[in-house]
C-alpha atoms as a printed R data frame, in Angstrom:
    type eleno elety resid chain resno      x       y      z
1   ATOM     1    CA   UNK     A     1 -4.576  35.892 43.879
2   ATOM     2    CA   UNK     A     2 -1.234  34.913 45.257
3   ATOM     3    CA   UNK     A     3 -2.196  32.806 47.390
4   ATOM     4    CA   UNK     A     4 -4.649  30.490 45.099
5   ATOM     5    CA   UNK     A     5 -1.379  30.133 42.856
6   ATOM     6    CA   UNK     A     6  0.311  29.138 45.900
7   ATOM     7    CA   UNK     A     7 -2.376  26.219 46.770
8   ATOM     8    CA   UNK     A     8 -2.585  25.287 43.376
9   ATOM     9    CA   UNK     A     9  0.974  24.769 43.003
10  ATOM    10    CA   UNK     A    10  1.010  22.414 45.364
11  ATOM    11    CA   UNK     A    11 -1.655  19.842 44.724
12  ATOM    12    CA   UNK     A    12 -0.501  19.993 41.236
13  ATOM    13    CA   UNK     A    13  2.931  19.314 42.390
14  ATOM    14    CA   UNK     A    14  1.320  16.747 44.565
15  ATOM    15    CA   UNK     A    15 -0.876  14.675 42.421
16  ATOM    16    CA   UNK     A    16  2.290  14.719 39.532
17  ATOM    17    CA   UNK     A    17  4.588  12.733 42.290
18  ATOM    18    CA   UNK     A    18  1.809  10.417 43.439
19  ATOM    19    CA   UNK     A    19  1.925   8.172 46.366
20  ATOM    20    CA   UNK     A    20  5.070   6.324 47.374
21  ATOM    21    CA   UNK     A    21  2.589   3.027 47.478
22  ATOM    22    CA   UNK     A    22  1.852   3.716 43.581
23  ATOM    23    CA   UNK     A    23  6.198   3.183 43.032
24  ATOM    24    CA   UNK     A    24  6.980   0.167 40.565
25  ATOM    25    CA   UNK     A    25  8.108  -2.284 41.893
26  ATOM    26    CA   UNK     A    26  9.218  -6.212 41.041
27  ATOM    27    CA   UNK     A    27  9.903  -9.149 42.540
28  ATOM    28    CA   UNK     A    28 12.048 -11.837 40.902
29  ATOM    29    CA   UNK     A    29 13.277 -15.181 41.706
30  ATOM    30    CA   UNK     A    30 14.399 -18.588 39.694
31  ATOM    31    CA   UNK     A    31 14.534 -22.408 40.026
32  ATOM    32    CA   UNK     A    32 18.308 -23.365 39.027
33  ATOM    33    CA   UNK     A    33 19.264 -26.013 36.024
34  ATOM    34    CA   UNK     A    34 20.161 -29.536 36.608
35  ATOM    35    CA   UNK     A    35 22.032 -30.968 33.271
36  ATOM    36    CA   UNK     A    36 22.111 -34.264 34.861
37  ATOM    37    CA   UNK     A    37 24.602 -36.191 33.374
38  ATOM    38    CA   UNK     A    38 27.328 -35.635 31.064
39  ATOM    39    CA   UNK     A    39 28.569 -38.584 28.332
40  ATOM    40    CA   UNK     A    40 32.399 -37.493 27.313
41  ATOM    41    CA   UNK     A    41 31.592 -39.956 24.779
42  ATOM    42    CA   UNK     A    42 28.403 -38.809 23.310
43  ATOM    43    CA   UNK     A    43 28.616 -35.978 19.952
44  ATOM    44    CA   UNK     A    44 25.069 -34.477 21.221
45  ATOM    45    CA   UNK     A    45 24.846 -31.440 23.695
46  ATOM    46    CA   UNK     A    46 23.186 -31.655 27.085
47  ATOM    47    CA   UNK     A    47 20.103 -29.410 27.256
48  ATOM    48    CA   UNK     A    48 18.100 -28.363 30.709
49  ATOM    49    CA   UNK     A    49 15.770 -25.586 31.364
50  ATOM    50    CA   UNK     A    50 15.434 -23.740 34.760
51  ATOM    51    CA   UNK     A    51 12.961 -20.518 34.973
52  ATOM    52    CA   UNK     A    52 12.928 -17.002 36.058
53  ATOM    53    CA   UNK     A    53  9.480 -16.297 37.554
54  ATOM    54    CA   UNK     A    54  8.990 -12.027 38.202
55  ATOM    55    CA   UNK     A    55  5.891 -10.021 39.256
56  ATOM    56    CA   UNK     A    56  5.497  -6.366 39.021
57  ATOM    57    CA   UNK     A    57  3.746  -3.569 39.950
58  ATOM    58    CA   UNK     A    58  3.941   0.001 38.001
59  ATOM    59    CA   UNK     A    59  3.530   0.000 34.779
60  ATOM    60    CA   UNK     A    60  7.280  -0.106 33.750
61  ATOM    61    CA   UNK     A    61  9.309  -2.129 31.319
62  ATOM    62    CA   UNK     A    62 11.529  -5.161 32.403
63  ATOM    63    CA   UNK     A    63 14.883  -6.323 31.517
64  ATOM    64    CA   UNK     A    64 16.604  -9.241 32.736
65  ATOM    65    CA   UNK     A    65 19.743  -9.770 32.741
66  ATOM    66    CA   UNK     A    66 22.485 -12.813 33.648
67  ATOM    67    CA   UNK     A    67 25.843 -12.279 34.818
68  ATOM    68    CA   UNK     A    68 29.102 -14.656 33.491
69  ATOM    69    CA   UNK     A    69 29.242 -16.343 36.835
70  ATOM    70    CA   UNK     A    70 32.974 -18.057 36.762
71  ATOM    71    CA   UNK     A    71 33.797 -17.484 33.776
72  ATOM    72    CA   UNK     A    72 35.681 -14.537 32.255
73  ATOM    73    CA   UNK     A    73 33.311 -14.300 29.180
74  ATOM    74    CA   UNK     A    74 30.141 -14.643 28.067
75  ATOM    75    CA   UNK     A    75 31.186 -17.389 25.722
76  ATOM    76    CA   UNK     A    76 31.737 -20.177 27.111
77  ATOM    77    CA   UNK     A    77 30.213 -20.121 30.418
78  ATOM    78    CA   UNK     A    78 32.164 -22.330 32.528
79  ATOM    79    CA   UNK     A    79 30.935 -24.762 35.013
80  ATOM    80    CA   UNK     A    80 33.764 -25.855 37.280
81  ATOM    81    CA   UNK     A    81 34.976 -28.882 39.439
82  ATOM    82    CA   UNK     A    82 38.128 -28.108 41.458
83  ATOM    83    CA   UNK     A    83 39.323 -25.701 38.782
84  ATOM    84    CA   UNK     A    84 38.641 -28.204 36.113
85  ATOM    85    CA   UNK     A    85 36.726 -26.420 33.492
86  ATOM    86    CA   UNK     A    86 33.128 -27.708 31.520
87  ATOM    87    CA   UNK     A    87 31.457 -25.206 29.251
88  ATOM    88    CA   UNK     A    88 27.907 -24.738 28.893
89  ATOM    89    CA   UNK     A    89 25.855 -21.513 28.461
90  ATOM    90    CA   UNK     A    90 21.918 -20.297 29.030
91  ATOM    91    CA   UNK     A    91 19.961 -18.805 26.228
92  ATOM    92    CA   UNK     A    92 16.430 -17.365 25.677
93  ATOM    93    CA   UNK     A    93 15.596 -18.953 22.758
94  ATOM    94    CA   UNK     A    94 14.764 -23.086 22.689
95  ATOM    95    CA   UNK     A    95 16.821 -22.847 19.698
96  ATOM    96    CA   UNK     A    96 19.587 -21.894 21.751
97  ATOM    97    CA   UNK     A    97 21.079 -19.232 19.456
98  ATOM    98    CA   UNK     A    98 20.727 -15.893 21.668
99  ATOM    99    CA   UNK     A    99 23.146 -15.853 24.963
100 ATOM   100    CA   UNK     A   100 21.570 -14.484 27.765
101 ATOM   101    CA   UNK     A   101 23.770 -12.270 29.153
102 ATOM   102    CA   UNK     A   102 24.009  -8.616 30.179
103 ATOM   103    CA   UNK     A   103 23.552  -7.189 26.842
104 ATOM   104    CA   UNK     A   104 27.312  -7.527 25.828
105 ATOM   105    CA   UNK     A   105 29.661  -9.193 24.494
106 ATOM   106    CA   UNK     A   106 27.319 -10.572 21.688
107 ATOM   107    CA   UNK     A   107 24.400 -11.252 24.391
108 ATOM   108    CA   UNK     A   108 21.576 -10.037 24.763
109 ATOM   109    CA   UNK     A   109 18.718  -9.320 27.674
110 ATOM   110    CA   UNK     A   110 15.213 -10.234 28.287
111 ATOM   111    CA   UNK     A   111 13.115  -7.362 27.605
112 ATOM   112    CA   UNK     A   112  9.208  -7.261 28.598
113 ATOM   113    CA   UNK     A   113  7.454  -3.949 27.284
114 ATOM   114    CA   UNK     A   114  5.074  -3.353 29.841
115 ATOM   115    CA   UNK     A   115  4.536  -6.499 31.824
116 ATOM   116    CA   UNK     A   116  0.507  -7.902 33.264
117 ATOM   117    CA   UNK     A   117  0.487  -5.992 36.361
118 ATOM   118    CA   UNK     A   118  0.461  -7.730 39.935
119 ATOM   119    CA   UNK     A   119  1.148 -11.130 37.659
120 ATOM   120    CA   UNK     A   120  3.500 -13.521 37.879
121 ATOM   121    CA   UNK     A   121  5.663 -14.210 34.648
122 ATOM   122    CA   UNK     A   122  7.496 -17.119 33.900
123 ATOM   123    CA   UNK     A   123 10.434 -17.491 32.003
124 ATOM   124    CA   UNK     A   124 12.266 -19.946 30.527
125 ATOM   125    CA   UNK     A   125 16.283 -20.103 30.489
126 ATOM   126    CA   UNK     A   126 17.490 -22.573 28.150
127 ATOM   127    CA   UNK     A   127 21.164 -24.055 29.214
128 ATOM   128    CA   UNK     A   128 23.450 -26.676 27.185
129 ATOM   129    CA   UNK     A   129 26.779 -28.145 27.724
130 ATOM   130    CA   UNK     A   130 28.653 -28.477 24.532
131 ATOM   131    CA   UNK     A   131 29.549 -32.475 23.810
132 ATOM   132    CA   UNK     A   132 32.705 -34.301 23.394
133 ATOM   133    CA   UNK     A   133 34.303 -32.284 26.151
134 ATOM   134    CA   UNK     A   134 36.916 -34.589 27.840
135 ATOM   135    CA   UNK     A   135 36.435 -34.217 31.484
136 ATOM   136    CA   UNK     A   136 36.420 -36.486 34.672
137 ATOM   137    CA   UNK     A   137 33.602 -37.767 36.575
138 ATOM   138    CA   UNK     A   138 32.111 -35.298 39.421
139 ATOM   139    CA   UNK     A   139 29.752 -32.949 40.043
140 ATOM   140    CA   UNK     A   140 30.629 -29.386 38.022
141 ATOM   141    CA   UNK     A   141 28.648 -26.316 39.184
142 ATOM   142    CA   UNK     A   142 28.845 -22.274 38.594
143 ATOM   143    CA   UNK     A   143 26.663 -19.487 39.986
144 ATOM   144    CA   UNK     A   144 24.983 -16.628 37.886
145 ATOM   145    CA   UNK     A   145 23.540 -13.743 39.075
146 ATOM   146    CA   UNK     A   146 20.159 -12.498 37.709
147 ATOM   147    CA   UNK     A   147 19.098  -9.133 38.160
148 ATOM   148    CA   UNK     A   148 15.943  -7.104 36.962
149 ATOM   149    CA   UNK     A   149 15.903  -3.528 35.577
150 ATOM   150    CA   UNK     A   150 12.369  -1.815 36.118
């Protein structure tokens, strides 16, 4: 008798971990925004899209998240020349009303209950700069960080 408890034990304890290939896992990556350029004259934002494309395996929920990149807040995001400041910020909404962000400081994250398995999912981040900033000619730039939570 003891020692069917003892074999039983472990295949149940075996078939309850499962397989390391059966692990969730994700893969994520993004093409980057181009604003193009930038009228200090003109009273209407400049709007862009890049995407973040992830695929996962599992079975888990995602979240998505974007960091500040050079800026100290969430609010502006700050593109920069030289130390010469242009705000702008990325959204998940076309209506540009929700910040992506890290899930403070008033933004929120991309959330995916359950994802299609093994399938690639696109989306969209939605940038603008603000208008009638008064700033010289040049190429601005910042970096974000994206990371996925599975």
């Amino acid at each position: 008798m003891r020692t069917r408890w003892v074999i039983a034990a472990f295949v149940l304890g075996w078939l309850l971990a499962g397989s390391p290939a059966e692990a969730a896992k994700c893969s994520i990556s993004t093409t980057s925004i181009t604003f193009g350029s930038y009228d200090v004259f003109s009273s209407a934002p400049v709007d862009s899209t890049g995407t973040v494309l992830f695929n996962c395996t599992g079975g888990k929920n995602v979240t998505i998240a974007i960091s500040r990149g050079q800026s100290a807040t969430f609010n502006p995001r700050i593109l920069n020349k030289g130390g010469e400041p242009l705000a702008y910020n990325l959204f998940l909404d076309a209506a540009r009303s929700t910040i992506w962000g890290d899930g403070t400081g008033g933004t929120q994250t991309y959330f995916s209950a359950n994802p299609p398995n093994n399938t690639d999912v696109n989306v969209t981040i939605y940038g603008r700069i603000s208008p009638s900033q008064d700033i010289s000619a040049g190429s601005y730039g910042d970096n974000v960080t994206v990371t996925i939570n599975f």
